[in-house]
C-alpha positions in Angstrom: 116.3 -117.1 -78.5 115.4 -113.9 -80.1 113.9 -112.1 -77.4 111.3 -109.1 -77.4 112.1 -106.8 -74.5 110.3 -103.7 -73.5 112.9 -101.4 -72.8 112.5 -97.5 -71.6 109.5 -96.5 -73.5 108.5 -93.0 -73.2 106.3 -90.7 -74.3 108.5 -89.2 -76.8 110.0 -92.1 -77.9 108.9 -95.9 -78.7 112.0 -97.9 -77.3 110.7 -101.4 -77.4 114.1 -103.8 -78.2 113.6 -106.8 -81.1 117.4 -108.3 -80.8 119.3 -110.9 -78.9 121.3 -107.8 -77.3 124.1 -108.7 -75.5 124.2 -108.6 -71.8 124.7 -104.9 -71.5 123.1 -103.7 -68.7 121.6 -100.2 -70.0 119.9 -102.2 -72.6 118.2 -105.0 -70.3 116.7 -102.7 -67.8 114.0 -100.9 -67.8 114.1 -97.6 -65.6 110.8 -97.9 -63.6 109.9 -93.7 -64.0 110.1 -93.6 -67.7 108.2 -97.0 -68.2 104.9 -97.3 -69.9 102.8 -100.4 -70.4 103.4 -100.8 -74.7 99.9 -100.9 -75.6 99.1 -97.5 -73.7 102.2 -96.0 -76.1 99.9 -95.2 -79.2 96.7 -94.2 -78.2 96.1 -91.4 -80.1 97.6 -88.7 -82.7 99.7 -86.6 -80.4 101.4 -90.0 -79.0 101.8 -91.4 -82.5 103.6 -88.3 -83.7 106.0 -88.8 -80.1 106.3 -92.4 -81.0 107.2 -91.7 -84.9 109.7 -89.3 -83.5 111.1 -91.6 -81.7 112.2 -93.9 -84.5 113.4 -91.2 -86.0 116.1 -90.7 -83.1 117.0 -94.4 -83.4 118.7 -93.4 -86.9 120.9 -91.0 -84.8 123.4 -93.5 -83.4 127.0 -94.2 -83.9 126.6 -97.9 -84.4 124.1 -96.4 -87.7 123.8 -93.2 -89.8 125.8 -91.0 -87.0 128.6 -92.9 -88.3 129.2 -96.4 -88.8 127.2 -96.5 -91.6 129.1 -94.3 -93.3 133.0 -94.8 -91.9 132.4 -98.6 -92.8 131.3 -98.4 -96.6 134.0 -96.9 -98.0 136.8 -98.1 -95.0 135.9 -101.4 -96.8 136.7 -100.5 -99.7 139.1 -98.5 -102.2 138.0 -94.8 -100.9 139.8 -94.9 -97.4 141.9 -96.2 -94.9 143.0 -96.1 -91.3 145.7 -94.0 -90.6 148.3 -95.1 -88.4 147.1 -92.9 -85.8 144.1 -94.1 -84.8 142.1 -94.5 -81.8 141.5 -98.5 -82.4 137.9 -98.3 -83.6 137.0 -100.1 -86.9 140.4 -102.0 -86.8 138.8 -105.5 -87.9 137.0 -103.5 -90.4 140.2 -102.0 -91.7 141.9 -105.3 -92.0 138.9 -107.4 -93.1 139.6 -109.3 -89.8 135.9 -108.8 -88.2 135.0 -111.9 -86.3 131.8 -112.6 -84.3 132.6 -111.0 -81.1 133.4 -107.8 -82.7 131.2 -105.2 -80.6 130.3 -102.7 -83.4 129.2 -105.7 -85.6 126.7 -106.5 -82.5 125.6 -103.1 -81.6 124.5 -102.5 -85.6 122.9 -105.7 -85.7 120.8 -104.5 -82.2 120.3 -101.0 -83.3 118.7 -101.4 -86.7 116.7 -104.4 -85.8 115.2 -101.5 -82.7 114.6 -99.8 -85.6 112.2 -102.5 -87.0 110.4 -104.0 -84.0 109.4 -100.2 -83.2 108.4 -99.7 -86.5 106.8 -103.2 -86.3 104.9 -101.6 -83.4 104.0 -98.1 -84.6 102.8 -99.4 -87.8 100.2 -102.5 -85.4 99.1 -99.9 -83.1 98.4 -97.1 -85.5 96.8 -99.3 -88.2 94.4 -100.4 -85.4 93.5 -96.4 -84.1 90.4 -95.1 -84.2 90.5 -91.5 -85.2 88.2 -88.9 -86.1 88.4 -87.8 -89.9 89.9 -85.0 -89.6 93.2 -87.0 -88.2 92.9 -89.5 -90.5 95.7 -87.7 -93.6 98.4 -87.5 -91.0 97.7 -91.1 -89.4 98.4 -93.1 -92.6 101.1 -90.4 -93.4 102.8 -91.5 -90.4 102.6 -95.5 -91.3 104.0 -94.8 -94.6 107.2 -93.0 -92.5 106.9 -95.9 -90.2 106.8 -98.2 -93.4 109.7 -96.4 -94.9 112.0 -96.7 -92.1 111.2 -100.2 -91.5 112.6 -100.6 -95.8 115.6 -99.0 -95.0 116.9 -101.0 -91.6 116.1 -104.2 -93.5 117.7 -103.0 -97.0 120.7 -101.9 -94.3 120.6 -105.2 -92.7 121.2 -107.3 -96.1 123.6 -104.6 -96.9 125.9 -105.7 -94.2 125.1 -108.8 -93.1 124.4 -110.8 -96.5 125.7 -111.5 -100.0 124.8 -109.0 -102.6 121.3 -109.7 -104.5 123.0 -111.4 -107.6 125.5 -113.5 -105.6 123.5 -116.6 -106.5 121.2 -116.7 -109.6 118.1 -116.7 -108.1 119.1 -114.8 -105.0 118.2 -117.9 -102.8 121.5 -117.4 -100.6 121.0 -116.0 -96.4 119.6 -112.9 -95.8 118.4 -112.1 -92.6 115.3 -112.9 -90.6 112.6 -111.1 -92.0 110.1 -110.3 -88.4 107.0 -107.6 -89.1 105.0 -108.5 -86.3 106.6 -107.2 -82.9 104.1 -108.7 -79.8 106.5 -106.8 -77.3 103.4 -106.7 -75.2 102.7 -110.5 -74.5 106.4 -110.8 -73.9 106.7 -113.4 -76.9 110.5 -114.6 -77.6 111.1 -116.2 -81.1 113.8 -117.6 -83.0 113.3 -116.6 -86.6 115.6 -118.5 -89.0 117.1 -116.5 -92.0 115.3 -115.8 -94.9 116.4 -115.5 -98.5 117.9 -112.3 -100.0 115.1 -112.3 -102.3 112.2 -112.7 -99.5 114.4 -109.6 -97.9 114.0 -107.8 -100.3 110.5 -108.8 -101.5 110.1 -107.4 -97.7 111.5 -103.9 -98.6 110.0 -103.5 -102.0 106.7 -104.2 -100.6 107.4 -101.6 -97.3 108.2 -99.0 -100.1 105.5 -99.4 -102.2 102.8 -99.2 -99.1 104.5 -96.3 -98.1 104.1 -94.7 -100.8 100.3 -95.5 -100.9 100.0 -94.5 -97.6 101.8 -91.1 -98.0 100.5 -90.0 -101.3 98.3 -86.8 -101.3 96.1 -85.0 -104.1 98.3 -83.2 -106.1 98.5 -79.3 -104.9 97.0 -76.7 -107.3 100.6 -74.9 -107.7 102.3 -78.6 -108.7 99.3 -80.8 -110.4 101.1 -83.5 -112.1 102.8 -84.9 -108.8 101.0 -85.9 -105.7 101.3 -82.5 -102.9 102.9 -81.8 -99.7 103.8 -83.8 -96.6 101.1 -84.0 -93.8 102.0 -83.4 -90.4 104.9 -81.1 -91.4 106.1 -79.0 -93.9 108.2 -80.1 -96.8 111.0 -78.1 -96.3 112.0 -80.5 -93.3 114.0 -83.1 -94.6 115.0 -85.3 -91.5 111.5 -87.2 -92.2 110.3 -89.8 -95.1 107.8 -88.2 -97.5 106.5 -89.9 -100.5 109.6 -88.5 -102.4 112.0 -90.0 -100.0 110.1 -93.4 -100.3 110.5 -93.1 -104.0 114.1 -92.6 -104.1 114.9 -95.2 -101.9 113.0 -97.8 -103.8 115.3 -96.6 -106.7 118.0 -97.3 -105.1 116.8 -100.9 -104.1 115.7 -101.8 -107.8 119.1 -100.8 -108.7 120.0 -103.7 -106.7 117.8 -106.3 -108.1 118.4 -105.2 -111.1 115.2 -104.3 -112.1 116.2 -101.9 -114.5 113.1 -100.5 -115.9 111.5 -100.1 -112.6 114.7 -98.0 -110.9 114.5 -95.9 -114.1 110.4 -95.0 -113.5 110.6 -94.6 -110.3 113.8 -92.3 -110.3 112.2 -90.3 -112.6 109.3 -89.3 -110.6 111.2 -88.0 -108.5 113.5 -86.2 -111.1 110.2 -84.5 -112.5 109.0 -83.0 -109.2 111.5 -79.8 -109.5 109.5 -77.7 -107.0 110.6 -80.4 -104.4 114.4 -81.2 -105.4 116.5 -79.4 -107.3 120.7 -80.0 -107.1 122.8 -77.5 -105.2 124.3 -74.8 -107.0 127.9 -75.4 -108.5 129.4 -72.6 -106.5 127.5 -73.5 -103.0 127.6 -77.1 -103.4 131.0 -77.7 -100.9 129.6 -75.5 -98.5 125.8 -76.0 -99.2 126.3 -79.8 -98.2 126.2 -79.6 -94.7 123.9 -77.5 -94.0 120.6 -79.4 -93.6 117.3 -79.3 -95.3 119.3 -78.0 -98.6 117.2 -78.2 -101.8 118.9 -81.4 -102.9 118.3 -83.3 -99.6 115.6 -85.5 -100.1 115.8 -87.9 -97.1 118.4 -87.0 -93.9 119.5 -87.5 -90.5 118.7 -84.4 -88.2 121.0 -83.3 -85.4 121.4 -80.2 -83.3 123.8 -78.3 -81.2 121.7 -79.8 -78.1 120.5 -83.3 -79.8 124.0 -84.8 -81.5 126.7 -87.6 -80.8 129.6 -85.3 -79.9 132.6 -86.6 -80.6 130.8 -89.6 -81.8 130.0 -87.7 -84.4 131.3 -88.6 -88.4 133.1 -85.5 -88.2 135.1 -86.1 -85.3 136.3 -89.3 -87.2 137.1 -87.8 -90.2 138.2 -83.3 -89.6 141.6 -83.3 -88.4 140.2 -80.6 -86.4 138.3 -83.1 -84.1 139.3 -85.4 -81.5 140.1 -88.4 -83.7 140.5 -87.6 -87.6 141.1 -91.2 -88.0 139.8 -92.2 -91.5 141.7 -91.0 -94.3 141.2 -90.6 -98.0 143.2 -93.1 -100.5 145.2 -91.8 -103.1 142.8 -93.6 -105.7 140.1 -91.7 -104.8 141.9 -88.4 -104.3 143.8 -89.0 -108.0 140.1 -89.6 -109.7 139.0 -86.2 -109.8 139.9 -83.8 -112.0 142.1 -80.4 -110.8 138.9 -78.3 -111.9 136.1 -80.8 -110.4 134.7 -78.7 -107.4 133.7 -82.1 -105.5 137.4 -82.3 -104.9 136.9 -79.8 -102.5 135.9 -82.0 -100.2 138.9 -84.0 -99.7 142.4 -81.8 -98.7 146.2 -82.7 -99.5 147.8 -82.1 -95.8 149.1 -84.0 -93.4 147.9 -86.5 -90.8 150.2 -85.4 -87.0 152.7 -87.7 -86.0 151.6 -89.9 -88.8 150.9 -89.7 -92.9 152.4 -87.0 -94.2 151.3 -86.4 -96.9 147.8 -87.7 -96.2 144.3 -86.8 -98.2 142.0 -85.4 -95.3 138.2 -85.4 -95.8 136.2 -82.4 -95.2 133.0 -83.3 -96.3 131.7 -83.1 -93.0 133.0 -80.2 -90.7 130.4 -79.8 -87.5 133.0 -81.2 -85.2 131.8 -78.2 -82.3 128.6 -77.7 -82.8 127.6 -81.6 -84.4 124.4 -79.6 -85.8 125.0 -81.7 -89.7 122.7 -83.2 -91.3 123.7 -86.9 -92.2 122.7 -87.2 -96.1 120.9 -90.2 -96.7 119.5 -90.0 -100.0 119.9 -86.8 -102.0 118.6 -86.0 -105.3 122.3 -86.2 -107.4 122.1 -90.0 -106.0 118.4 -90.7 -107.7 120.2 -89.3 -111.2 122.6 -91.7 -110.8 120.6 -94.1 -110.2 118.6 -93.8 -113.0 121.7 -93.6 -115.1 122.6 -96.7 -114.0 119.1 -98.0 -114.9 119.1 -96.4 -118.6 122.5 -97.9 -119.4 121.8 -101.3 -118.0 118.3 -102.0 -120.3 120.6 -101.2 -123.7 118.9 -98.6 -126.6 119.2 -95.4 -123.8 122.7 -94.4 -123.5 121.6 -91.2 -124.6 119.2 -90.8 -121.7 121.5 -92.1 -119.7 124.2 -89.6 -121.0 122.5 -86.8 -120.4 121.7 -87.9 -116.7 125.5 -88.1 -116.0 125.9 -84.5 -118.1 123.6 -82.9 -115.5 126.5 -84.0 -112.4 128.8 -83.1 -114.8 127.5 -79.3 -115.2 127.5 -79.4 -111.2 131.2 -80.4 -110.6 132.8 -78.6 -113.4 132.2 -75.1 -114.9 132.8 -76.4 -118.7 131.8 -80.2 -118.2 133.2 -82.2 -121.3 129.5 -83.6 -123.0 129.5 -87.2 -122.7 130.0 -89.1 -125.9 130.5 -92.5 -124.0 128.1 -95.5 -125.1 128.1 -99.2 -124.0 130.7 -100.8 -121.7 133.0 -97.5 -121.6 129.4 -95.3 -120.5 128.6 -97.9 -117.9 132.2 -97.5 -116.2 132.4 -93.9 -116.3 128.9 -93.6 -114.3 130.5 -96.1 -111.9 132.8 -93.7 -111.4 130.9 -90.7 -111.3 128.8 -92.7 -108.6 132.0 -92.7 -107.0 133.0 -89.3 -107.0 129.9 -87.8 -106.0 129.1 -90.0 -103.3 132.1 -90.9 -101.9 132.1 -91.4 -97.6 128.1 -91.0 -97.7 127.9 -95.3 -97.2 127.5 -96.7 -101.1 131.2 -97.6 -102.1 131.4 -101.0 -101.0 127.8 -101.6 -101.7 128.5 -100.6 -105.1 131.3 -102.9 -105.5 129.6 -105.8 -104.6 126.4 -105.8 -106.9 128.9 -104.9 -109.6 130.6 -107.8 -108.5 134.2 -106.2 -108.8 137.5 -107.1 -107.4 139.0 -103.9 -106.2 142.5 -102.8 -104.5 141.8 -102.2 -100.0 144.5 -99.2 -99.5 146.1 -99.9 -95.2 148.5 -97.2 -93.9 151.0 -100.1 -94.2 150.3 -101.0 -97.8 147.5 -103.0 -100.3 146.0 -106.0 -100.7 143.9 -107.6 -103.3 140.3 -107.9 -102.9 138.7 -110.4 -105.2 134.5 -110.8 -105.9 133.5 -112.7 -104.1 135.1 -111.8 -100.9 132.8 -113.8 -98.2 134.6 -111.5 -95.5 133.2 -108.2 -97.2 130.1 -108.6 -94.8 129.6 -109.3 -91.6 129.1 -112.4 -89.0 126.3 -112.6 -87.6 126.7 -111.4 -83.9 127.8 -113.8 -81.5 125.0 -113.4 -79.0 122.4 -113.8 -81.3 124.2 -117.0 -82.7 123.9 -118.3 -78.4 120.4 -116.9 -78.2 119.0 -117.9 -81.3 119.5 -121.7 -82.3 117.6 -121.1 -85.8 120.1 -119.1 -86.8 122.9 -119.6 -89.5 126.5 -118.2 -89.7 128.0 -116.5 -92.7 130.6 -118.7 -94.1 133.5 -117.4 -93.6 133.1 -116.8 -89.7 132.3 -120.7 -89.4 
């Protein structure tokens, strides 16, 4: 059965577990010191700031944004490969030969549904505080984070363990089990069956659209046509959700629904508030994208030289500078960009030691000492895209969408060729440019699924053909949560 376990919970952090973990004992024990009774956890604003915090740091992992969520995207895809030196990890993913014991599969599934049961239990025990006024802005700004981050681990969790939105007509096929209540303090164990990928996502529209409620604030004098500043902390800090960051993930979802009009309005909110976002400079944008809370950062994933994964870090798994430099760059994506496009800096024609030679190494992320990089979630070239996308998808505004592809365009080249493209030829070549500009930042395969395309996976040892729909382009459910949980239904192809 699913179980709800109180595990280490803090005063900086909320660590209440919602999974059917496996039987790893750092999980499953509670260290008697740092334990506090749940319901003593948010009592008041200074412990709900801790507690926010602390959801925050569950994004850190490697089994999430630290790095699997980001390795596995495009490893699964046409963008990269294992080399032949490798250090074993992401193998099955590499081979599309994942099955149900596979540990990483597991400790994903555990660590973004912590994410949700302490969000569950943030946004139960905060709702129900009793605050003076005066406390009252930054409370419901802190429910609309809590709101936020609850959107993304579910939109992550249909990501990986379900069928794209428009697999079936209706989107009646598995997602996963949709839970929003979290009674870690009564000890309650459940076993929620699976819901649909539309009631999922019914879910995560309706987080986003609360948190936006709950985070929007009177415009500011100096910006009056777009609601003002964070509360709590200042904009300029982009590791947390504002109503911005909200915004541009719930473009992102409609894009996958295909609600075309609705990931076009909402993008362009977002677009219009230039005093919030605005894209890196040309010039500074190879070197301007690690360092964090950059102008075109909207939503990110904070580390520091004290507070990081080491060599768990994405850029161990990627620099050939670090300790593993195992994922590699396919020629595909390499051969896409043009000589004078300056997002080809990011990848490198070298050599991989002892192995591929010659090999396309990334270098889009470079803190392999320090580990101080922010982890780009959603940045501001990705909500242009996105609408884009949404323009050329409703027909009548391939002009708009046009000139939304011309301003990436005037970033990556210094005399950008004006986009003439209309119809079936504009909608490829913003597939493209999606890929380009956000290639190993966890979209590829994504994107290849709702566009329900067959594509070539590159292996150090050769190709093979990927057709839609490949039922192995997700995961299995975990093993243990199959055992614990007899509610629950496999994916088809790991029957």
């Amino acid at each position: 059965m699913k179980r709800i376990i109180i595990h280490s919970i803090t005063p900086l952090m909320l660590m209440v577990g919602f999974s059917t973990v496996s039987c790893k004992k750092d999980f499953l024990q509670t260290v008697p010191q740092q334990s506090t009774d749940v319901t003593k956890v948010v009592i008041d604003l200074p412990t709900t700031r801790a507690a926010i915090n602390g959801m925050y740091s569950l994004l850190k992992s490697a089994d999430y944004y630290g790095r699997s969520q980001y390795v596995n995207a495009d490893l699964m895809a046409d963008n990269g490969f294992l080399s032949k030196r490798n250090s074993g990890r992401y193998a099955g993913n590499d081979q599309f030969a994942l099955n149900i014991t596979d540990a990483r599969v597991r400790d994903t599934w555990n660590r973004l549904y912590l994410v949700v049961a302490n969000c569950n239990i943030l946004i139960q025990k905060a709702t129900a505080l009793q605050l003076p006024a005066s406390e009252q802005a930054e409370k419901k700004h802190i429910l609309g984070e809590a709101y936020a981050l609850r959107a993304l681990a579910y939109h992550d969790l249909v990501r990986w363990y379900a069928m794209p939105y428009n697999y079936t007509a209706d989107a009646s096929h598995l997602g996963v089990p949709v839970v929003t209540v979290t009674n870690a303090d009564k000890g309650e164990i459940i076993s929620p069956k699976r819901n649909t990928v539309k009631e999922t996502y019914k879910q995560i529209k309706d987080d986003l659209t609360k948190a936006i409620e709950l985070m929007y604030t009177e415009p500011i004098t100096s910006n009056p046509g777009n609601p003002g500043n964070p509360v709590g902390f200042s904009l300029s800090n982009r590791g947390r959700f504002t109503i911005g960051g909200a915004k541009a993930l719930l473009s992102r979802v409609y894009l996958y629904t295909e609600e075309w009009a609705s990931a076009e309005a909402v993008a362009s909110e977002v677009i219009s508030d230039v005093k919030k976002y605005t894209l890196i400079q040309r010039d500074k944008l190879v070197g301007g994208f690690q360092t964090q809370n950059s102008s075109e950062a909207i939503f990110e994933v904070h580390y520091s030289s004290t507070d990081n994964l080491g060599s768990d870090m994405m850029a161990n798994f990627t620099l050939q500078a670090g300790s593993y430099g195992d994922l590699l760059a396919t020629d595909d994506l390499f051969n896409s960009y043009d000589a004078a496009d300056v997002r080809k800096g990011f990848l490198l024609k070298g050599s991989r030691t002892t192995a591929e030679n010659p090999a396309n190494l990334i270098t889009k992320y470079t803190a392999f000492q320090t580990f101080d990089e922010g982890i780009k979630v959603i940045r501001l070239a990705e909500v242009y895209l996105n609408r884009a996308e949404a323009r050329a998808m409703q027909g009548g505004k391939d002009a708009e969408a046009a000139a939304d592809v011309d301003v990436i365009k005037k970033r990556a080249f210094a005399a950008p060729v004006p986009t003439v493209e209309t119809g079936t030829a504009l909608r490829d070549l913003i597939r493209a440019e999606r890929r380009r500009e956000l290639a190993f930042e966890g979209h590829r395969l994504f994107d290849l699924n709702r566009w329900k395309l067959s594509f070539t996976k590159y292996r150090s040892g050769g190709t093979v053909s990927v057709d839609y729909p490949n039922l192995r382009s997700i995961f299995p459910i975990p093993l243990n949560e199959m055992n614990a949980n007899t509610s629950m239904e496999q994916n088809d192809a790991y029957k």
